[in-house]
TIRO-920926 format. One record per residue: residue in one letter; z negated, y, x negated of N, C-alpha, C in turn. Coordinates in nm, 3 decimals. Layout:
// residues N
<res = A nzz = Z nyy = Y nxx = X cazz = Z cayy = Y caxx = X czz = Z cyy = Y cxx = X>
...
// end
This chain:
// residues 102
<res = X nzz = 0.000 nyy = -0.117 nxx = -0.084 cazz = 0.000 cayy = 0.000 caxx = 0.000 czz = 0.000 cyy = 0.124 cxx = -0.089>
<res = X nzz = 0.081 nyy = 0.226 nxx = -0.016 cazz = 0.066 cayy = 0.329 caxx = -0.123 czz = -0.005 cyy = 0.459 cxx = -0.023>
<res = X nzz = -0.098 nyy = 0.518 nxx = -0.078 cazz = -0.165 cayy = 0.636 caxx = 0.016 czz = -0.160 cyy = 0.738 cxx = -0.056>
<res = X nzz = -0.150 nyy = 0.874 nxx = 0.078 cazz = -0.099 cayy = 0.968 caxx = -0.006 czz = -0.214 cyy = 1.098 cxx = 0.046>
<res = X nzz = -0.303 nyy = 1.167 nxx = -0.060 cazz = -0.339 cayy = 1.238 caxx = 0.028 czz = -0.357 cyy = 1.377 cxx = -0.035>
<res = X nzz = -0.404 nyy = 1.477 nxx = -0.002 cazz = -0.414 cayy = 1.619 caxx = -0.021 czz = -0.552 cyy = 1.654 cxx = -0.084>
<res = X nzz = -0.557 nyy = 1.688 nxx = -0.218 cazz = -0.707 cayy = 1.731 caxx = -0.239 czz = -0.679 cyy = 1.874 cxx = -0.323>
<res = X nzz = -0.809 nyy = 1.962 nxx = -0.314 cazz = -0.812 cayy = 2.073 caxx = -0.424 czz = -0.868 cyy = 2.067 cxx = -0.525>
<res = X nzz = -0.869 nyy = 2.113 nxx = -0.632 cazz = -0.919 cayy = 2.126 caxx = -0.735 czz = -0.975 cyy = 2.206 cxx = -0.782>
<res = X nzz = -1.105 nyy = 2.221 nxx = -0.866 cazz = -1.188 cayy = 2.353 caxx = -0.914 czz = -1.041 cyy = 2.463 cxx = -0.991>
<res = X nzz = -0.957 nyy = 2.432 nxx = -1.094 cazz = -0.894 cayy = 2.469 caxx = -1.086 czz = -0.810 cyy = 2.567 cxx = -0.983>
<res = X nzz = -0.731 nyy = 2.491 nxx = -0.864 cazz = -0.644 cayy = 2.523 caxx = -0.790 czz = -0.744 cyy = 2.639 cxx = -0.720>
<res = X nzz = -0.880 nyy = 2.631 nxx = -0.711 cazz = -0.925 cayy = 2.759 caxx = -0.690 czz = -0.906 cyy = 2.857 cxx = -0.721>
<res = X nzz = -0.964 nyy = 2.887 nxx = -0.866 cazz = -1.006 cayy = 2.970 caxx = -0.951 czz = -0.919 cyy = 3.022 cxx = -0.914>
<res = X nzz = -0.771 nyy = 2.940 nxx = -0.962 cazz = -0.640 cayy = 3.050 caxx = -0.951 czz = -0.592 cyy = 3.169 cxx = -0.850>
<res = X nzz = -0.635 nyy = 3.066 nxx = -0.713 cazz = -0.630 cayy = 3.134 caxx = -0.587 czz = -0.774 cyy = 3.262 cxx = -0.557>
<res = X nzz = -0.843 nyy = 3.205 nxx = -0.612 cazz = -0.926 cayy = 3.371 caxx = -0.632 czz = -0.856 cyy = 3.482 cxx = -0.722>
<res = X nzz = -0.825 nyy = 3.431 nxx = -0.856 cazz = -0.742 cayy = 3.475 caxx = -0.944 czz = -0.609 cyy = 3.622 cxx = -0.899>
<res = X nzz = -0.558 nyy = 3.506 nxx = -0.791 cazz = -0.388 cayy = 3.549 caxx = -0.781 czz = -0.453 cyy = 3.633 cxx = -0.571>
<res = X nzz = -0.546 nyy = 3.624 nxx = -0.548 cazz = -0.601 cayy = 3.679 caxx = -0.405 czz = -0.473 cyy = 3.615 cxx = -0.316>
<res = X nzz = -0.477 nyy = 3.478 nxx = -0.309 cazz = -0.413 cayy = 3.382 caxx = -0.246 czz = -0.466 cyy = 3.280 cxx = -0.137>
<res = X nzz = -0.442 nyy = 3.215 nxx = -0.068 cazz = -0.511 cayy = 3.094 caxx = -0.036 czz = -0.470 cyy = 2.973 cxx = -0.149>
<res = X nzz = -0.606 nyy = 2.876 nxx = -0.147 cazz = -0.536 cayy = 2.750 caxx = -0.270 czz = -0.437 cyy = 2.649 cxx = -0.168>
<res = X nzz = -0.342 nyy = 2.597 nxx = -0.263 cazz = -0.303 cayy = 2.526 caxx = -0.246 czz = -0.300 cyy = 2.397 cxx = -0.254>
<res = X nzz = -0.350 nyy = 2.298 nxx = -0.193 cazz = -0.373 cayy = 2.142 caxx = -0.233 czz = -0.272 cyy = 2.101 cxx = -0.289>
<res = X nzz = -0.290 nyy = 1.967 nxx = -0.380 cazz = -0.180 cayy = 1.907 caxx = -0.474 czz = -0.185 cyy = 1.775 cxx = -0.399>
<res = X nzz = -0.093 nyy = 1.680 nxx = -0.391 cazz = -0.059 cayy = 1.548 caxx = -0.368 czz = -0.114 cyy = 1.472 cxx = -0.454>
<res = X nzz = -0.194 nyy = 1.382 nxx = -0.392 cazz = -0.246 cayy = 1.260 caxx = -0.502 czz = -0.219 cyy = 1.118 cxx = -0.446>
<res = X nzz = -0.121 nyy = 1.052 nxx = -0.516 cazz = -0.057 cayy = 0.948 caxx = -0.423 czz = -0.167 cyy = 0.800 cxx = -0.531>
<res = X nzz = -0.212 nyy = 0.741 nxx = -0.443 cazz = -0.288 cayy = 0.586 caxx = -0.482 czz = -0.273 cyy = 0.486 cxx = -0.423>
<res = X nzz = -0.208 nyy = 0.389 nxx = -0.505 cazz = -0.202 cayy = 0.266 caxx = -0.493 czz = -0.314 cyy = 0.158 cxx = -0.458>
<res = X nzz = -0.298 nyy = 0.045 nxx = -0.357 cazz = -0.447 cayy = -0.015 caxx = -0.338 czz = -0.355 cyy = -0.160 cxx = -0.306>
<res = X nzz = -0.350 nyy = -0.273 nxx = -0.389 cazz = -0.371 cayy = -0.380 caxx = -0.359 czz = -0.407 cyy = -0.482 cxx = -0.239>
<res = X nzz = -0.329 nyy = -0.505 nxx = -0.126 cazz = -0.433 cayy = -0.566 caxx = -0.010 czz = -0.329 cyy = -0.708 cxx = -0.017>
<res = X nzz = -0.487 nyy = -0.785 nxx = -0.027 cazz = -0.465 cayy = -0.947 caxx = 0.014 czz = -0.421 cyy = -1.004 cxx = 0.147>
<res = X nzz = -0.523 nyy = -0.951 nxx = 0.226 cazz = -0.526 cayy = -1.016 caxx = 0.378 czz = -0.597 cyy = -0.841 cxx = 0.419>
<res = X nzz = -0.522 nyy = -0.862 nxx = 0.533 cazz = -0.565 cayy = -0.776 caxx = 0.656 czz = -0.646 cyy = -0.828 cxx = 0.736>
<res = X nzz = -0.753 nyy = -0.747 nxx = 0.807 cazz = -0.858 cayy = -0.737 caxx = 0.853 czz = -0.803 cyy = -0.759 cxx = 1.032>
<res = X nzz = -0.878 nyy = -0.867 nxx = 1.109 cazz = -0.801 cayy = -0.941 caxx = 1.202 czz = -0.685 cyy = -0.999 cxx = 1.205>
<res = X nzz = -0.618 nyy = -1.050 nxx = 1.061 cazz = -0.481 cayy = -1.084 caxx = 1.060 czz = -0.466 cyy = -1.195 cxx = 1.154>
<res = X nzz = -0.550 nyy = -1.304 nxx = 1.165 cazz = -0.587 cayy = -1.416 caxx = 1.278 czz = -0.659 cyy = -1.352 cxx = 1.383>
<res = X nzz = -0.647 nyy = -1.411 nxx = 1.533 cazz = -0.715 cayy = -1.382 caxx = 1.616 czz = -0.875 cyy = -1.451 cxx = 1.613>
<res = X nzz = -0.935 nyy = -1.333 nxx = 1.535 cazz = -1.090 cayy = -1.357 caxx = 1.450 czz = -1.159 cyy = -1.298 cxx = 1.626>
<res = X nzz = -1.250 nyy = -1.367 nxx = 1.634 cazz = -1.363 cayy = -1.334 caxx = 1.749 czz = -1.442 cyy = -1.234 cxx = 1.692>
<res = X nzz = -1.477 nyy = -1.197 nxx = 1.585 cazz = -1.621 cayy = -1.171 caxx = 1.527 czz = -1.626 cyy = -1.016 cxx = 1.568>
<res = X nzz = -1.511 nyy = -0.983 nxx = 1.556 cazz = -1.540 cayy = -0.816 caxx = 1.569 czz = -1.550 cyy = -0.773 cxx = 1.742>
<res = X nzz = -1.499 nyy = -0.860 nxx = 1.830 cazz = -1.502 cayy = -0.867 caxx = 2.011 czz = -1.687 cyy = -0.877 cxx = 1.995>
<res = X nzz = -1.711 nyy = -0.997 nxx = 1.915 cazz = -1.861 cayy = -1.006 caxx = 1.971 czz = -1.942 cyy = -0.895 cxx = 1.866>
<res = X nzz = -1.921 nyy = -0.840 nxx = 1.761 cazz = -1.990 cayy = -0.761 caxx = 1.690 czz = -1.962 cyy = -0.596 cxx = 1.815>
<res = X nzz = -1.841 nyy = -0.573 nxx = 1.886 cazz = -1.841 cayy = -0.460 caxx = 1.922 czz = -1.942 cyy = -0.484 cxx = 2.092>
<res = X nzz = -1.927 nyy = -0.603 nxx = 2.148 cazz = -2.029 cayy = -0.644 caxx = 2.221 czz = -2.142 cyy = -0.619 cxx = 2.217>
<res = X nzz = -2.238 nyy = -0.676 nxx = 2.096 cazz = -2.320 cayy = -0.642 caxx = 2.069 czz = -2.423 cyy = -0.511 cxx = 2.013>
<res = X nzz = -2.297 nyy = -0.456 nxx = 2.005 cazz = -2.335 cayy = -0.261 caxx = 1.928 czz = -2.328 cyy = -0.189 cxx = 2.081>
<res = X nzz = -2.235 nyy = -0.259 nxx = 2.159 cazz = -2.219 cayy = -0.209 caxx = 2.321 czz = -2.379 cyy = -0.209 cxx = 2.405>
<res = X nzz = -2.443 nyy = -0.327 nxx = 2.377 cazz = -2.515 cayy = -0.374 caxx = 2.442 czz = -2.621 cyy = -0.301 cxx = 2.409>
<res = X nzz = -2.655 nyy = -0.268 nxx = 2.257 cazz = -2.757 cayy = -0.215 caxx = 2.195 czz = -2.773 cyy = -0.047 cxx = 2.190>
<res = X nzz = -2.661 nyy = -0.014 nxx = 2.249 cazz = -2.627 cayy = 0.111 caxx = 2.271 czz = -2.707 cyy = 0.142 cxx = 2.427>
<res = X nzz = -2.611 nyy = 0.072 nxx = 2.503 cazz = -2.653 cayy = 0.035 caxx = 2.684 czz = -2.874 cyy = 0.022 cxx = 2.642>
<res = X nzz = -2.931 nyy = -0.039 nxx = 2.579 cazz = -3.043 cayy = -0.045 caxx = 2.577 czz = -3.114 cyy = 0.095 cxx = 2.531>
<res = X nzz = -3.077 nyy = 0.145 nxx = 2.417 cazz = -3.111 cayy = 0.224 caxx = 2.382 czz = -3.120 cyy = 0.392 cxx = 2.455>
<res = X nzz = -2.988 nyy = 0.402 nxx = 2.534 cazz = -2.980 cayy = 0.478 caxx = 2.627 czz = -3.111 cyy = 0.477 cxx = 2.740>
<res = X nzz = -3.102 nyy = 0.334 nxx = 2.787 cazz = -3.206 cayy = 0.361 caxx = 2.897 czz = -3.306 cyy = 0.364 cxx = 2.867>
<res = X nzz = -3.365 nyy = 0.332 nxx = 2.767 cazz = -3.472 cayy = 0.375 caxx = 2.710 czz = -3.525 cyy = 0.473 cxx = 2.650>
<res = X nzz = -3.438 nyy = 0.570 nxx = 2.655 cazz = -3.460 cayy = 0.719 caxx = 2.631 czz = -3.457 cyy = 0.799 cxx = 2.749>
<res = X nzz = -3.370 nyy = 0.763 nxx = 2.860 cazz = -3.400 cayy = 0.841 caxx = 2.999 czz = -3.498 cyy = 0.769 cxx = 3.072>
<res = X nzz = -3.526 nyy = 0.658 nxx = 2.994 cazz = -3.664 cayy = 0.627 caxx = 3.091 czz = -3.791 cyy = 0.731 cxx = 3.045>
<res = X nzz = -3.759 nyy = 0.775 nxx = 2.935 cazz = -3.887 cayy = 0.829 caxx = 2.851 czz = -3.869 cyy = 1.006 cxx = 2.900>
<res = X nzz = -3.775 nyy = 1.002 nxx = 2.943 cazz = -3.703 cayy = 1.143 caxx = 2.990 czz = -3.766 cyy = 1.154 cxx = 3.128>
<res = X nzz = -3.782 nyy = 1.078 nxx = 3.222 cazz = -3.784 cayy = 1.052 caxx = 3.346 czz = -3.955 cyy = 1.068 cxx = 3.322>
<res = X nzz = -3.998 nyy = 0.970 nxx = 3.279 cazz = -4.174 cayy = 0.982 caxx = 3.242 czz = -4.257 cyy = 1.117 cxx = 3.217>
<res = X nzz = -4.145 nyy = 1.179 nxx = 3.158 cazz = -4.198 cayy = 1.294 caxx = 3.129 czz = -4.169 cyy = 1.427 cxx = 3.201>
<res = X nzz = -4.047 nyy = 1.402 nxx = 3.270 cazz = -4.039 cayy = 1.500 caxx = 3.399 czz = -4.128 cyy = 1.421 cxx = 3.517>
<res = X nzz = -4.162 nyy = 1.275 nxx = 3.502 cazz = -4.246 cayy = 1.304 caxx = 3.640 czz = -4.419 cyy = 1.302 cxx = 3.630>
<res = X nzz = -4.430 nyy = 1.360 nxx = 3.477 cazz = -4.579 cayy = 1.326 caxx = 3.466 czz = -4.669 cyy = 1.423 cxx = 3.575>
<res = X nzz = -4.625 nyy = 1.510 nxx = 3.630 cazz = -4.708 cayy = 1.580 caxx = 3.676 czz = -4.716 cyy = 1.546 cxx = 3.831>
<res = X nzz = -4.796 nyy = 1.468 nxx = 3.909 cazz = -4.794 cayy = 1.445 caxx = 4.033 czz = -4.784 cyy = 1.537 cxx = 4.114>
<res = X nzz = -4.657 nyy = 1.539 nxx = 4.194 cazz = -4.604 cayy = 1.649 caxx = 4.301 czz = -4.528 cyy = 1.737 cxx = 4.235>
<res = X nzz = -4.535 nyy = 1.794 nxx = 4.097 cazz = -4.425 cayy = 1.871 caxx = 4.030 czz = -4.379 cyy = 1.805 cxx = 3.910>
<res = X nzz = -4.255 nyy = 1.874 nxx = 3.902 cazz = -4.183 cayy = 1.834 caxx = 3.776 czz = -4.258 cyy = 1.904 cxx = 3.667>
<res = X nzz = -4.228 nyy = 1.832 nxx = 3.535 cazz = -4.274 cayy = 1.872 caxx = 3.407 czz = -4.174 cyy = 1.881 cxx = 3.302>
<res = X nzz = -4.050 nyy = 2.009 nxx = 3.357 cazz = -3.980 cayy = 2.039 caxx = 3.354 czz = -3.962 cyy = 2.104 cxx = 3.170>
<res = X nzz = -4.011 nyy = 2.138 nxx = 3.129 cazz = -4.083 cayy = 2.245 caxx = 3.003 czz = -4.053 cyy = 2.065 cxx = 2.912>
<res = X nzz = -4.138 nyy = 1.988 nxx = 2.993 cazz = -4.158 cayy = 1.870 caxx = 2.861 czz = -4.004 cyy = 1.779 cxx = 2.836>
<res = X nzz = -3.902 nyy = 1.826 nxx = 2.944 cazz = -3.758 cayy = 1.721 caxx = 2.949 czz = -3.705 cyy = 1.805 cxx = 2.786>
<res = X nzz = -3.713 nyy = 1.878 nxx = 2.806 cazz = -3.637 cayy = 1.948 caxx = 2.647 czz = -3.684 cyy = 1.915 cxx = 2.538>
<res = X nzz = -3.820 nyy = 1.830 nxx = 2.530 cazz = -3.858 cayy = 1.799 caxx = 2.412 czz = -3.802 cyy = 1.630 cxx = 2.356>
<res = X nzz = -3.695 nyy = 1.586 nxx = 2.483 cazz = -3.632 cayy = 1.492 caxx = 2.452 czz = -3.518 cyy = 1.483 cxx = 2.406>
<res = X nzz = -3.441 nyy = 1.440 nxx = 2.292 cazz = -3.340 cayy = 1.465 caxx = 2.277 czz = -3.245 cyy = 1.303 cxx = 2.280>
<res = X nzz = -3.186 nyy = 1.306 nxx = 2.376 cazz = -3.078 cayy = 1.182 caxx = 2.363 czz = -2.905 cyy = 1.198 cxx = 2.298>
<res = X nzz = -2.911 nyy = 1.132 nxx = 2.210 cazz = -2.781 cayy = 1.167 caxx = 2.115 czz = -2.690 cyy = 1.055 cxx = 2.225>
<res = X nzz = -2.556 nyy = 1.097 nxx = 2.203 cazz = -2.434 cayy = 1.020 caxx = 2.306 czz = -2.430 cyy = 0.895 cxx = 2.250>
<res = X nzz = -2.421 nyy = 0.817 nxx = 2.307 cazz = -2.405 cayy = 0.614 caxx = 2.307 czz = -2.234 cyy = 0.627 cxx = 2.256>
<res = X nzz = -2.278 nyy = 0.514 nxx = 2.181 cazz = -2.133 cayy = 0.526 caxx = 2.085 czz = -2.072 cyy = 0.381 cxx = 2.158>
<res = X nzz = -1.936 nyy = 0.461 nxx = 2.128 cazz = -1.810 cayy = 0.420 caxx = 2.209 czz = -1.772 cyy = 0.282 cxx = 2.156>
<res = X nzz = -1.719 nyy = 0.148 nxx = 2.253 cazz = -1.697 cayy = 0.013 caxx = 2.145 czz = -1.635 cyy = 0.041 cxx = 2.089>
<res = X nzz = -1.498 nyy = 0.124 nxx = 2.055 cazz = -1.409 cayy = 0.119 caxx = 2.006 czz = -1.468 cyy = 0.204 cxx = 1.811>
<res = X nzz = -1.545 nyy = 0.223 nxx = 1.787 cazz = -1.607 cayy = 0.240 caxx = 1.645 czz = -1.670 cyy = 0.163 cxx = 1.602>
<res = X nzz = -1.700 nyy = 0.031 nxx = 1.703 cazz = -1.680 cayy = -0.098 caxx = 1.550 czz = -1.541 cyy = -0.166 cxx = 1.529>
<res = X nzz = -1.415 nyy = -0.155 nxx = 1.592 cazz = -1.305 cayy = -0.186 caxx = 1.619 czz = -1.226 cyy = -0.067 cxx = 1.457>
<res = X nzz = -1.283 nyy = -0.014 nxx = 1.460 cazz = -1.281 cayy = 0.138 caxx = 1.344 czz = -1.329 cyy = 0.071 cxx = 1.241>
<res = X nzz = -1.414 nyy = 0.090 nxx = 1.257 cazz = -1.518 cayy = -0.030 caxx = 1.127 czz = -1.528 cyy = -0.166 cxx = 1.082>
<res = X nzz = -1.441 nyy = -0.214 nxx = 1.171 cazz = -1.402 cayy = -0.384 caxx = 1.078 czz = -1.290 cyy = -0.356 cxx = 0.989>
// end
């Protein structure tokens, strides 16, 4: 495989401070060797690995709006509205980023 990608250089700076330019990135093309590709057979492992990151995701979620919920209803008859912001739930990741990651 040949990859090709765009980087700057301390150099390619300087200059562009130098010359009151924007820098310009240079091409750096690299070569990488590949044996076997990743699912080249119809491999199960990554269906049940993205399953399982699914599942652990699905848990983790409800277990943070349960803790969300606890704490807006600690106050009998009113909400405890002040204490929901001290929860923070980050977004449940999508199956398709272990499908990325095999």
């Amino acid at each position: 495989m040949v990859l090709y990608d765009l980087r700057y250089s301390a150099h390619t700076f300087s200059e562009a401070i130098r010359e009151s330019r924007r820098p310009q990135p240079h091409v750096v093309r690299r070569m990488v060797d590949v044996y076997s590709f990743p699912r080249y057979r119809q491999d199960r492992s990554v269906a049940r690995w993205s399953a399982e990151e699914e599942s652990r995701a699905r848990q983790r979620l409800r277990a943070q709006v349960g803790t969300l919920l606890r704490l807006v209803r600690a106050n009998a008859g009113g909400l405890a509205l002040d204490a929901a912001h001290t929860v923070e739930i980050p977004p449940a990741r999508h199956r398709r980023s272990s499908l990325w990651l095999a």
